[in-house]
N, C-alpha and C positions, 0 to 999 in steps of 0.2 A: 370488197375482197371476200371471195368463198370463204368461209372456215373450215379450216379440217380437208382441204383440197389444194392440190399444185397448180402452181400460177403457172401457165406454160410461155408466157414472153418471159418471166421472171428466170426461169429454167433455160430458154433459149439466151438471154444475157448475158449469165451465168456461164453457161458454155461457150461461147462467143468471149470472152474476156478471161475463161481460161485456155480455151487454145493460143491467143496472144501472150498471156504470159508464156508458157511453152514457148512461141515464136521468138519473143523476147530474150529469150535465154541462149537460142541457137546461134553457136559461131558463125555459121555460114548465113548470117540474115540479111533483110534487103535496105538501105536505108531510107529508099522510097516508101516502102511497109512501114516502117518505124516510124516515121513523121504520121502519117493516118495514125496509127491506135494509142501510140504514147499519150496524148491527152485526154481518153478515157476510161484505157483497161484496167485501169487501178480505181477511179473514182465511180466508177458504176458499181463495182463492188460496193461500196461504202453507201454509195444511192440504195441500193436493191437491201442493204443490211437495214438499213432506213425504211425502207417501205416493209418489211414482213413482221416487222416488230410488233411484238406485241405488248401491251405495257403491264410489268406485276403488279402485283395488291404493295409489296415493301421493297424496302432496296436490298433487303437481305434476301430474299426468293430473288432479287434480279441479279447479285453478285452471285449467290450458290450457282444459277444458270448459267451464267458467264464460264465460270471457273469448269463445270464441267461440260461445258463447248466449246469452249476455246482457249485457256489457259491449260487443262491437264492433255490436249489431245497435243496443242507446241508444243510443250513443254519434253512429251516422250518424245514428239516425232524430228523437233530440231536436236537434240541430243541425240537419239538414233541416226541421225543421218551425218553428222560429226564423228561419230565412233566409225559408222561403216564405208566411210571416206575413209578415214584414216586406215581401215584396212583392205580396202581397195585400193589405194593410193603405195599405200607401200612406202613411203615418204622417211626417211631418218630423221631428216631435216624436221622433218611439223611436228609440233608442240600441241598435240591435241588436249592435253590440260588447258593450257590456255587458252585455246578455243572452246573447250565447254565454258572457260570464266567469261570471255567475250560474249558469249551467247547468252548469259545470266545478266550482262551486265543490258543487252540491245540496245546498241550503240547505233545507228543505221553506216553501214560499209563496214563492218567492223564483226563479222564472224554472224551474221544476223540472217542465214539462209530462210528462214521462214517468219521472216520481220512484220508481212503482213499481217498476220493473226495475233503476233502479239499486238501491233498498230490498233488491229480492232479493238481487240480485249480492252485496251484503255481507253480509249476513245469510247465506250460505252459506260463507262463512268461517270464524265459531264454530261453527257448522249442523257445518261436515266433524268437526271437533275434538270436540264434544258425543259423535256419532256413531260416531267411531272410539274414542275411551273404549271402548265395549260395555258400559256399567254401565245399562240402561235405565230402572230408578227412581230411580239418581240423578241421571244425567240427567235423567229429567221433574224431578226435586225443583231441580236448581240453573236449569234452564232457568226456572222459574217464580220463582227468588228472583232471577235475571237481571232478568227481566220487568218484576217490581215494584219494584226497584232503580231500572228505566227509568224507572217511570210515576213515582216514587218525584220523581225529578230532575226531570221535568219538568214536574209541580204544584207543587214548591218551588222551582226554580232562582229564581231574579231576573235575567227576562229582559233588564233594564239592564245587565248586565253586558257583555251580545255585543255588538259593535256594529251587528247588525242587527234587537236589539231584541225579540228570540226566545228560545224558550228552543232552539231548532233547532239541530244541531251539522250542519258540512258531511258530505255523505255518509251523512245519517240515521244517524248514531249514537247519539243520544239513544231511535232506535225500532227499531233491529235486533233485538233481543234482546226485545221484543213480537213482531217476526215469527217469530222463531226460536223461541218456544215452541210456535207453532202447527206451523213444520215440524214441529219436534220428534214434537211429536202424532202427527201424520199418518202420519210414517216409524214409529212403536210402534204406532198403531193398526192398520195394514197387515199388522205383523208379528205383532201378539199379543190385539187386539180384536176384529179385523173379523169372528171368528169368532162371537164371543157377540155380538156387535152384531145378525149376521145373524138371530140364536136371539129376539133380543126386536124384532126389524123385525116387528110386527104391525100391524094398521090399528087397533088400540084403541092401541096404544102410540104410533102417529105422531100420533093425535089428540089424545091428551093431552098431547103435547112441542108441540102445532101451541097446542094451547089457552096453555100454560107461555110460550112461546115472543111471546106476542101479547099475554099479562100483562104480562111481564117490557118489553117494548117497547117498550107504548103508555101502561100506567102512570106511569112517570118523566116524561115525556113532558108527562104531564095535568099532573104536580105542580110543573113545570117545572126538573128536572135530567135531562133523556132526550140523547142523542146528539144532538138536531136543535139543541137549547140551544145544546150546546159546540160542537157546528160554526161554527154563526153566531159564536160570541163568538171562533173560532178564526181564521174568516175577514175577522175585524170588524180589520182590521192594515193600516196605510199600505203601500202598496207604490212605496217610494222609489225602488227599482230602473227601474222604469218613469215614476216620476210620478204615479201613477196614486192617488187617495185613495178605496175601496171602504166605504162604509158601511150595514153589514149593520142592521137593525134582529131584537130579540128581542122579539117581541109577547109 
């Protein structure tokens, strides 16, 4: 990787997984669209935060960097964007105190508008420790038993437990260590794949991972356990913080 110069797939990904978010957000979307990107536009993120990393001298130079790239820009920008709802909205009803407390607290559904960034921020904490190890296959191997650990907890927990009825832990902890496996990735592909990657980058090979890729996607999908399923049933949750009662239907 150049240093001190922009990666331009890096850049083109990046933008390619921000206009999906964007699409992701709009009422009017397609659910055809939606089964294609929902399985990547969010973990490519965390791949590509993964590959550009660069690794500090201390964990103290690696937290101060954190905090001012991504905890103090959340920090104004999900707060400003709660305040300026609230007077766009006009609402008597919203309790935007307690929407800033929700937003302190990042609960995932739960007043967390700009959730991704804080996700990273912490997720770069065992990200530094994984990393400065220098053991790279074990690292991938524990990073992966982290993962499924997560996923692990969060199809079994009994979300009666919390009392917000989730199985979501403040400050996305129940999902760091899904996103850390992708950093993970990213920063070892950088270092030690991207080379044999480039060797099998042919157009008979992207066609058949495009083919694999549309299988794998729209398949589940038809049979009714695809990502579009589990969104809606994810999204199908009162939202008491607000008031607000959201009910998704799953055709």
């Amino acid at each position: 990787m150049a240093t001190g110069k922009r990666i331009e797939w890096v850049d083109i990904g990046k933008f390619i997984c921000i206009m999906f978010v964007m699409v992701s957000h709009l009422e009017s979307g397609s659910e055809v669209l939606d089964v294609f990107y929902k399985p990547f536009f969010l973990t490519v993120f965390f791949f590509l935060s993964g590959y550009v990393y660069k690794q500090p001298v201390t964990l103290k130079e690696h937290f101060i960097k954190k905090v001012k790239g991504l905890f103090v820009p959340w920090l104004i920008f999900s707060n400003f964007n709660i305040l300026l709802s609230a007077v766009i909205s006009l609402h008597g009803e919203r309790n935007t105190l307690c929407e800033l407390g929700w937003n302190l607290l990042q609960i995932r559904e739960y007043g967390d508008g700009v959730w991704f960034v804080a996700a990273l921020f912490v997720a770069f904490i065992p990200f530094y420790f994984i990393i400065k190890w220098n053991k790279p296959r074990w690292a991938c191997v524990l990073s992966v038993v982290l993962s499924l650990i997560s996923v692990l907890y969060s199809r079994q927990m009994n979300p009666e437990i919390l009392p917000w009825g989730s199985t979501a832990l403040p400050w996305h902890l129940e999902y760091i260590f899904q996103a850390m496996l992708w950093m993970v990735l990213g920063y070892y592909f950088r270092l030690y794949g991207e080379e044999t990657f480039d060797k099998l980058n042919t157009l008979l090979n992207r066609a058949i991972l495009w083919v694999v890729y549309l299988i794998g996607a729209y398949i589940p999908e038809a049979i009714g356990g695809g990502v579009l399923v589990n969104a809606r049933n994810l999204y199908n949750r009162y939202y008491w913080f607000r008031g607000v009662n959201i009910n998704l239907k799953v055709k």
